[in-house]
C-alpha positions as CSV (number, residue, x, y, z in Angstrom):
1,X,104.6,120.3,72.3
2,X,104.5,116.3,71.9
3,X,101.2,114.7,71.9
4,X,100.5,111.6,74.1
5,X,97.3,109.7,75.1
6,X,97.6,109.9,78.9
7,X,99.6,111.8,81.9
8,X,99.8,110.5,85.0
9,X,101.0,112.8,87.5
10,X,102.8,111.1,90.6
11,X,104.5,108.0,90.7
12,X,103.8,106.8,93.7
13,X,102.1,103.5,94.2
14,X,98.8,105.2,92.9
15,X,100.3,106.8,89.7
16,X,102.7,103.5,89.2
17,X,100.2,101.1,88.9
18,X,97.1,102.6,87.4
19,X,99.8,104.1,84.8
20,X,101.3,100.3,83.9
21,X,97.7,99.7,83.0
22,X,97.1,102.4,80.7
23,X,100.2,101.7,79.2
24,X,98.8,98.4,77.7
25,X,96.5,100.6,75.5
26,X,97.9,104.2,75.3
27,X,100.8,105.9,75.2
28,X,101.5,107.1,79.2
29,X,104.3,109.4,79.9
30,X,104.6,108.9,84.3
31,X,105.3,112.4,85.3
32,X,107.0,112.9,89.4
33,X,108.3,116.1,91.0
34,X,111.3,114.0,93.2
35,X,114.2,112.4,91.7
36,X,112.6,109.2,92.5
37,X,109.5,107.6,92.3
38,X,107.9,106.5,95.8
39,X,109.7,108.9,98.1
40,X,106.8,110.2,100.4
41,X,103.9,107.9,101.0
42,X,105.0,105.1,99.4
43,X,108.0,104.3,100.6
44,X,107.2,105.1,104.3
45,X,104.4,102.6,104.6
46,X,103.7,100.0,107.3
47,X,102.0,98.0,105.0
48,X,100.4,95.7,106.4
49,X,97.5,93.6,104.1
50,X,94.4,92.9,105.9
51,X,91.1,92.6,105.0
52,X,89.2,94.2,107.8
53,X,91.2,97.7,108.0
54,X,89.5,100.7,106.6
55,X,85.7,101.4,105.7
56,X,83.3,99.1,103.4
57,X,85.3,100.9,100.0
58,X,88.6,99.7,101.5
59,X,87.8,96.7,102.8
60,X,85.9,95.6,99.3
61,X,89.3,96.8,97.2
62,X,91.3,95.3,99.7
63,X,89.6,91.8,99.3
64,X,90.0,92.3,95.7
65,X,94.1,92.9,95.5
66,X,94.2,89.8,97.7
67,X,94.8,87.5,94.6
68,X,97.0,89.8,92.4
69,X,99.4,89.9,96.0
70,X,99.3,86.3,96.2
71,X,99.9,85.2,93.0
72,X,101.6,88.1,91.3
73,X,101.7,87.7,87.3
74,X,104.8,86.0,85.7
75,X,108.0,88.5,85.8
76,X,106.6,90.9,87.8
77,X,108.8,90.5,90.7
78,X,111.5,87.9,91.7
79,X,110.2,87.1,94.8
80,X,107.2,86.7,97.0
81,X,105.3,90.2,97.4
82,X,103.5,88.7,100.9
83,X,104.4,87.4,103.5
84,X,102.6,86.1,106.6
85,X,102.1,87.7,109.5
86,X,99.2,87.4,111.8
87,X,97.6,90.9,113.3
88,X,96.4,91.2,116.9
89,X,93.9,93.5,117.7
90,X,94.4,94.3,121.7
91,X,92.0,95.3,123.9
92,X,92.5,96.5,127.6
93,X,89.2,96.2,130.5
94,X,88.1,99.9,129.0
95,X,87.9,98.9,125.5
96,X,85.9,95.3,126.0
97,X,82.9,96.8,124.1
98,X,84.9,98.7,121.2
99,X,86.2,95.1,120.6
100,X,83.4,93.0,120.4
101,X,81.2,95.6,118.2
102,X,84.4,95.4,115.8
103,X,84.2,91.6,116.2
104,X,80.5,91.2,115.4
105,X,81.4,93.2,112.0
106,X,79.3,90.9,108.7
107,X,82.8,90.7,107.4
108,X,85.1,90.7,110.6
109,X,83.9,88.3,112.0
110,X,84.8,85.0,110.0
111,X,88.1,86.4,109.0
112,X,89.1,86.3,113.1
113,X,88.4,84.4,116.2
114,X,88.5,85.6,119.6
115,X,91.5,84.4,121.7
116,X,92.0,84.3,125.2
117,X,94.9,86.9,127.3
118,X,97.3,84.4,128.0
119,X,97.1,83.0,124.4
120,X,97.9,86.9,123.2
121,X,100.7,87.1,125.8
122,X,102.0,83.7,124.1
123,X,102.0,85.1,120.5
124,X,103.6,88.3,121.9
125,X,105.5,87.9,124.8
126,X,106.3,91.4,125.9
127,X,102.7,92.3,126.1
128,X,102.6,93.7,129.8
129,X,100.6,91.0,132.0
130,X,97.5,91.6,132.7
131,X,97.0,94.9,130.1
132,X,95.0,92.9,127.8
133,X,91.5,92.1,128.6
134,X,90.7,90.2,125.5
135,X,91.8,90.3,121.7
136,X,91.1,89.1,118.2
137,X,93.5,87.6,115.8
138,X,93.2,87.6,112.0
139,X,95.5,84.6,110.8
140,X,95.3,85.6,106.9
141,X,97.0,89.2,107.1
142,X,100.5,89.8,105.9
143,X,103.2,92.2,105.6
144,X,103.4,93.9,101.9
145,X,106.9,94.1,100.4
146,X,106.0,97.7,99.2
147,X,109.8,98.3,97.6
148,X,109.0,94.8,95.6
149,X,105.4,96.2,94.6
150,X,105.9,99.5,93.3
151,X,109.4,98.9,91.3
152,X,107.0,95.8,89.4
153,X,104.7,98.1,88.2
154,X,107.4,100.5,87.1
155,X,109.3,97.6,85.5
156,X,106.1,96.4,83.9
157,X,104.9,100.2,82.6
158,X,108.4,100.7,81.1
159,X,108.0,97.2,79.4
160,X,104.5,98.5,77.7
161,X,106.5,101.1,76.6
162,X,105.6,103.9,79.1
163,X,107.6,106.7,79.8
164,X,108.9,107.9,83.6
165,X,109.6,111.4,84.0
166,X,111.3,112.4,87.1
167,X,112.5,115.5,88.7
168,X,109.9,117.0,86.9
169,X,107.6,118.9,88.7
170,X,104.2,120.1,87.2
171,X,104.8,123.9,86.6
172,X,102.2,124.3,83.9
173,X,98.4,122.6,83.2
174,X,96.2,124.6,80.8
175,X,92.9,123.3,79.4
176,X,93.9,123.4,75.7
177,X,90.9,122.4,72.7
178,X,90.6,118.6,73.1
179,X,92.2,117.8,76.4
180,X,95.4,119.5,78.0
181,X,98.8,121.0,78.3
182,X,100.8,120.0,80.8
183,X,104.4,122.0,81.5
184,X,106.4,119.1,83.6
185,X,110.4,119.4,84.2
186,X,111.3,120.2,80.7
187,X,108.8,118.8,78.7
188,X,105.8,120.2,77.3
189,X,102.9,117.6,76.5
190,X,99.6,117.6,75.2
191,X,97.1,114.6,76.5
192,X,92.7,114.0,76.2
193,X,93.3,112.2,79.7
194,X,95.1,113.9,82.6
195,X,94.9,111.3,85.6
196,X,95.9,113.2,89.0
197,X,97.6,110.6,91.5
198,X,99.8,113.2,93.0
199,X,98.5,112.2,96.8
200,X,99.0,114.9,99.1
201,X,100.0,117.9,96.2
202,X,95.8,116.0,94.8
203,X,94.3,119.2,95.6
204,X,97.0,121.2,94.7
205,X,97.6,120.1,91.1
206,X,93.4,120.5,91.3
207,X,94.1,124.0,91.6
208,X,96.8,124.6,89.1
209,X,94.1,123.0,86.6
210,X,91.1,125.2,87.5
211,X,89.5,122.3,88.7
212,X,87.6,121.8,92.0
213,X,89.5,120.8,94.7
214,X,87.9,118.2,97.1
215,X,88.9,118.8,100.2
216,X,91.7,116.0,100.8
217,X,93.5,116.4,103.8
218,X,97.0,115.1,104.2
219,X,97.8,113.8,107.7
220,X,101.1,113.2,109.4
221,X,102.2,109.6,110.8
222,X,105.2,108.9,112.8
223,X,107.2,105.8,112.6
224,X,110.0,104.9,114.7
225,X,112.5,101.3,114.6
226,X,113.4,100.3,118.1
227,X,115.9,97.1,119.0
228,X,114.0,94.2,120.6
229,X,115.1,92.9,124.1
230,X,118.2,90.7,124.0
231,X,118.3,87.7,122.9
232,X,114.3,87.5,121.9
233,X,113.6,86.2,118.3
234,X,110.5,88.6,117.3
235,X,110.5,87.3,113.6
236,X,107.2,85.3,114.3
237,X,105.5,88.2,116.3
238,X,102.4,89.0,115.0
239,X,101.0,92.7,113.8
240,X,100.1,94.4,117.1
241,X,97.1,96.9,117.3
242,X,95.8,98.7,120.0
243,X,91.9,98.3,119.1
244,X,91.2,102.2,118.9
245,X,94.4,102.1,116.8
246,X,96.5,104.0,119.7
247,X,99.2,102.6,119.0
248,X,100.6,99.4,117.2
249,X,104.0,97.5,116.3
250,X,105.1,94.9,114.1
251,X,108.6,93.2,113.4
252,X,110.6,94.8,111.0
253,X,114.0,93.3,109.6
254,X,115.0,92.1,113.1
255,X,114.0,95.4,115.1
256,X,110.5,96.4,115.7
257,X,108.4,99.1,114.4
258,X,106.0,101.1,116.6
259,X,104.3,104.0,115.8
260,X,101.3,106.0,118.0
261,X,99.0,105.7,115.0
262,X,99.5,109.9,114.7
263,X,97.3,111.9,112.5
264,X,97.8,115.5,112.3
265,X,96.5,117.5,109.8
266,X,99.7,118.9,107.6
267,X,100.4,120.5,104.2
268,X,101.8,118.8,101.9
269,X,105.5,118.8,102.1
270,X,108.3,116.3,103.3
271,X,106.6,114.9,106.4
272,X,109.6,114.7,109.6
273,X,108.4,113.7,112.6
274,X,107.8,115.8,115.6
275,X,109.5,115.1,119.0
276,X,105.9,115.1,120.8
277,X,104.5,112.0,118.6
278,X,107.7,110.3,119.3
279,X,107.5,110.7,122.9
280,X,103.8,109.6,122.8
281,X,104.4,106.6,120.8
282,X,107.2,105.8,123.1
283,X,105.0,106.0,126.1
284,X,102.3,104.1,125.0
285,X,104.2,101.2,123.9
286,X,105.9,101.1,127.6
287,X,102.7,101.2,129.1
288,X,101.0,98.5,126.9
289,X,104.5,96.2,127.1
290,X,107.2,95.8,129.1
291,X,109.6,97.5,126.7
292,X,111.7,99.9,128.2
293,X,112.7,102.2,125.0
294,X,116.3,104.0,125.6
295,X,117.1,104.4,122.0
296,X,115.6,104.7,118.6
297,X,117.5,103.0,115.5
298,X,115.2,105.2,113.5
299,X,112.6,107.9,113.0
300,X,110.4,109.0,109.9
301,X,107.0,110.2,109.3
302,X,105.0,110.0,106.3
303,X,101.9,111.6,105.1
304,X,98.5,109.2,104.9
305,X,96.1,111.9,102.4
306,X,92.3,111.4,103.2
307,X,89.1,112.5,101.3
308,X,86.5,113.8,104.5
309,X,84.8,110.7,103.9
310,X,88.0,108.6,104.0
311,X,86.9,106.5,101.3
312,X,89.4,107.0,97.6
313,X,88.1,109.5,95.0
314,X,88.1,107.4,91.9
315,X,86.5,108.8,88.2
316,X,86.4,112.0,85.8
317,X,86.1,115.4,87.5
318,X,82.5,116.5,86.9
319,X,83.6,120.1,86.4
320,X,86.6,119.4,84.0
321,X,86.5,116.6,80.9
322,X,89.2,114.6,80.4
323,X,90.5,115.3,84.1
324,X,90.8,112.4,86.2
325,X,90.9,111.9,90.0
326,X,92.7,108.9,92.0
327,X,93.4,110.3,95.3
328,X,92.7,110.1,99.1
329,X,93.6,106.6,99.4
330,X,94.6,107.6,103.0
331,X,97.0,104.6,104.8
332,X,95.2,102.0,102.3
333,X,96.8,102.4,99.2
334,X,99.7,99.7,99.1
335,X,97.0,97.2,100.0
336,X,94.6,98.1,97.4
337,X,96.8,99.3,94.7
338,X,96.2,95.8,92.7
339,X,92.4,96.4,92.4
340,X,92.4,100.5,92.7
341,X,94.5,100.9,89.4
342,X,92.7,98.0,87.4
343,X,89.6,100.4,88.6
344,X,90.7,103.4,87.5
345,X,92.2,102.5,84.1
346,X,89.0,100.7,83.2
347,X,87.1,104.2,84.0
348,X,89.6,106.3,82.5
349,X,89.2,104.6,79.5
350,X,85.7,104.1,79.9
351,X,85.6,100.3,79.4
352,X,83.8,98.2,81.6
353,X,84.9,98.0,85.2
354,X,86.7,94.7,85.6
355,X,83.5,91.7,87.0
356,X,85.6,90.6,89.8
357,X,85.3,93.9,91.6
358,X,82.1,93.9,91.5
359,X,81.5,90.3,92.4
360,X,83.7,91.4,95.7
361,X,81.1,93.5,96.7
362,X,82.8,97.2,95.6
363,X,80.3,100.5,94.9
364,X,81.6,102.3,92.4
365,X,79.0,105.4,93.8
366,X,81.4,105.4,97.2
367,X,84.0,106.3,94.9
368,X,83.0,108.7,92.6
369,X,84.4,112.8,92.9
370,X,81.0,113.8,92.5
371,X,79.8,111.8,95.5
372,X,78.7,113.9,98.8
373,X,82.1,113.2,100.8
374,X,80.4,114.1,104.6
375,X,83.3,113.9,106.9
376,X,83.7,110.9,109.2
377,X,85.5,109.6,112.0
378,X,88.4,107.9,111.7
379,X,88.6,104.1,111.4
């Protein structure tokens, strides 16, 4: 059995990044059941960065990542990880109210202005005339280049001298006399810190440890890449979202990507999606544009994993030293992946949590496992 300092389990975004930041102290073996790192969650992300999606936990995170996106270190990746790209919350006669309340939000409103129909049918043109009542548009959101993200924290936890293990799936985790013993692939390691950032299996690798699980759900979203009418440059289209998130699409690499904003309950597994979603999220795209959708270039699904508060669990398990959560970061954790890891690798190794977080206004206490996670409605 070869002793480490720290497993991370999952290396997805969550278990990516937090692990290149333990690697700067520790030695950090990365452990992940596929044969390669991102393949569920991560790599099937809209990911879009805005600082008014999610709850008061997300959005705080989410304002915090803002300047590690914008101004990534030296050498972490060769090219830009943002890009600009407006998002457009749409609201038809029905919703008018829904939209305002979300516009009166303390930190909504002066990161959007209200704009008139005709100005939301300019910025998008097939937006069916006369289906939007009124709208709000938030200039400072961007797309994510999620691919560029992830593979710079791999690159940078290998240069700390980290250690990736894949096709390795956890088949062994004992409590063993100063920490634990973790059976991965064909390795068998002994760690004080066991951090779980294995997203929808969270719960599951819970289990295996004899630790409580929390009750994460994982939830089904279905994606789909549809060509744009003829001749119609959509480059500079904004992000488009219905304002009870029914729906939304966004240009993607010359096509557009729609999706009805799904989310079904699944277990964890290699999400596919279902032919009902699809045929929803085609319908409500033809009724909110003129689109008329005869083919798809492209069809996924991916799995968004929620706590029942929606908020991420972040800290030690109170029932199990040594055992560390960072999970339930539901559709939010590309965007706050920059600020999220920096959190939990100052708590796993129980140094102070970084003064910028909490300048931005984050509660560690809406984080913790220990917290009371009542369930809530989505965002």
């Amino acid at each position: 059995m070869r002793a480490v300092d720290a497993v991370v389990i999952g290396a997805g975004m969550a278990g990516a990044s937090v692990a290149a930041h333990l690697a700067e102290h520790r030695r950090v073996v990365l452990v992940e059941a596929e044969e390669r790192a991102g393949y569920h969650s991560t790599g099937r992300s809209a990911a879009l960065f805005t600082e008014i999606y999610g709850n008061e936990a997300i959005r705080a995170l989410t304002r915090a990542s803002r300047a590690f996106l914008s101004t990534p270190p030296p050498g972490f990746t060769a090219g830009s990880l943002l890009r600009p790209r407006g998002c457009l919350f749409i609201a038809t006669p029905a919703q008018l109210e829904l939209l305002e309340r979300f516009a009166a939000l303390p930190d909504v409103a002066p990161a959007t202005h209200p704009i008139s129909r005709e100005e939301a049918e300019r910025r998008c043109p097939v937006l069916r005339p006369g289906y939007v009542a009124a709208a709000l548009f938030e200039p400072d959101s961007a797309d994510i280049d999620v691919q560029a993200l992830h593979q710079g924290y791999l690159r940078l936890f290998r240069a700390r001298g980290g250690e990736l293990l894949t096709a390795a799936p956890v088949n062994g985790l004992d409590r063993v006399a100063g920490g634990w013993s973790v059976r991965a692939g064909g390795e068998s390691l002994r760690t004080p810190l066991l951090v779980n950032a294995a997203g929808a299996w969270a719960d599951e690798i819970a289990a295996r440890a004899g630790v409580a699980p929390l009750g994460l759900t994982p939830m089904r979203r279905t994606a789909l890449l549809i060509e744009p009418p003829p001749g119609i440059a959509v480059a500079d289209w904004p992000f488009v979202n219905d304002i009870e998130e029914l729906f939304y699409f966004k240009p993607e690499a010359g096509l557009l990507f729609i999706s009805p904003a799904d989310e079904t309950p699944v277990a964890p597994g290699d999400a596919q999606p279902e032919e009902w979603d699809v045929a929803v999220a085609v319908e409500r795209i033809e009724n909110a544009t003129t689109l008329h959708i005869e083919r798809l270039k492209a069809r996924w699904a991916g799995l968004r994993t929620f706590a029942p508060d929606r908020s991420p669990v972040v800290g030690f398990a109170p029932d199990a030293p040594g055992f560390f959560w960072l999970a339930g970061q539901g559709g939010y954790g590309i965007q706050t992946a920059p600020a999220l890891s920096r959190l939990a690798a100052a708590l796993a190794l129980e140094n102070p949590v970084p003064p910028d977080l909490l300048a931005g206004g984050l509660r560690i206490d809406l984080l913790a496992p220990g917290r009371p996670m009542r369930s809530l409605p989505a965002d």
